[in-house]
Residue, then its C-alpha position, 0 to 999 in steps of 0.5 A: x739869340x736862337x735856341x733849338x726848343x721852346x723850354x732852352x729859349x725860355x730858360x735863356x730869356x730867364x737867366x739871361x735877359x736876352x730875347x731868344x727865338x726858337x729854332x728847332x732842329x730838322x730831320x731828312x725825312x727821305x733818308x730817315x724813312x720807312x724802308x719799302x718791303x723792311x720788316x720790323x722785328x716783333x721783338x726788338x727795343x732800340x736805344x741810340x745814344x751816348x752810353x751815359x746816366x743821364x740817358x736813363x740807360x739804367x731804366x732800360x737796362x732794368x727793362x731788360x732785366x724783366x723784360x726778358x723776352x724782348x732783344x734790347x738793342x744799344x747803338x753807340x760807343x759803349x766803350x767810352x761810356x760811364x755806365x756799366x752794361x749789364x751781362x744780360x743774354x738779351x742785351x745787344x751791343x750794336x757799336x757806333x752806327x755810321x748816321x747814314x746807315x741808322x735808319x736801316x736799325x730804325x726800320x727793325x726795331x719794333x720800337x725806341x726807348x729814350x728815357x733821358x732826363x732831360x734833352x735840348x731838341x733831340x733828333x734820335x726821337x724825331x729820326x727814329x719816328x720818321x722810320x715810322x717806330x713808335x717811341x716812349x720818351x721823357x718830357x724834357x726836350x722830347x715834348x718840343x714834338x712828342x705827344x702823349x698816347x698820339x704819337x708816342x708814350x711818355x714816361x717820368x724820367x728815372x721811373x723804370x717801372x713806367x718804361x717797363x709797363x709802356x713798353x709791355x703796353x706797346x708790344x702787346x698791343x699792335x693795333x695801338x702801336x701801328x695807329x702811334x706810328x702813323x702818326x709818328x712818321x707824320x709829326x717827323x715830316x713836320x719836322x722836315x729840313x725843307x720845312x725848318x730850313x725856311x725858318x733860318x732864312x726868315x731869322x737871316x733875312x730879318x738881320x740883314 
């Protein structure tokens, strides 16, 4: 049995009694990629995501509502989510983004918020740091590749008080931010498909 991160492997092994190899998911890195002569904005906090609780889109929203000098941008059906969007004139609503087009979002924002609860292996986090963004993001799921201060902020999930001073610490500092997004884009290529296809050819091979 295979599973996308370490702790869902560990979790299948426990409640199961099964051995469980992880496999982690991958990134096109050459899609999902700093664009040559893009700009990001100065000003720009992007979410992208299922309009669910359990995506922490309360916190952001409540970001939102303090951070009144930011543009908070939400990529995702909106419509079929189960969380009220708040009437903020900061707030903007983007819709459904077709995958081979998000990078170009990627490349504006100044930075990505997934303050989720918990997370398998999400590819958001791996996509938007391959843009070369700096992230702030929850342990569960997001720490199978996110490192705290080196490649990205960590927060406690249903904290919004975290979100709000990581992202104040992120904005205000750009020294800091450009050093995480270097070190960003280069975990993202770690994660390559080239790279982790090799891995599913091992686990096949082995089987065969």
């Amino acid at each position: 049995m295979c599973a996308p991160s370490k702790w869902l492997a560990g979790y299948i092994e426990d409640e199961y009694n099964v051995e469980c190899t992880v496999l982690p998911n991958g990134v096109n890195t050459s899609v999902f990629a700093p664009i040559e002569g893009a700009k990001s904005r100065s000003d720009v906090i992007m979410y992208v995501g299922r309009f669910a609780a359990n995506k922490g889109l309360r916190e952001i929203f409540e970001a939102a509502k303090v951070l009144r000098e930011y543009e908070f941008w939400f990529v995702g059906d909106y419509r079929n989510g189960t969380v009220k969007v708040p009437s903020l004139p900061n707030i903007r609503l983007m819709g459904r983004i077709e995958h081979d087009e998000l990078n170009q979002y990627y490349n504006q924002a100044s930075l990505c918020a997934f303050p989720s609860y918990w997370e398998a292996f999400p590819l958001v986090g791996l996509e938007a740091m391959a843009c070369g963004r700096a992230i702030i993001a929850t342990k569960l799921g997001f720490s199978e590749y996110l490192e705290n201060e080196r490649n990205g902020l960590v927060v406690e999930p249903g904290r919004s008080d975290e979100l709000i001073e990581s992202i104040k610490y992120l904005m205000q500092n750009e020294d800091e931010r450009s050093r995480i997004e270097k070190n960003a884009r280069e975990t993202a290529l770690k994660f390559d498909w080239s790279i982790i296809i090799k891995s599913y050819r091992a686990i096949y091979e082995k089987f065969q």
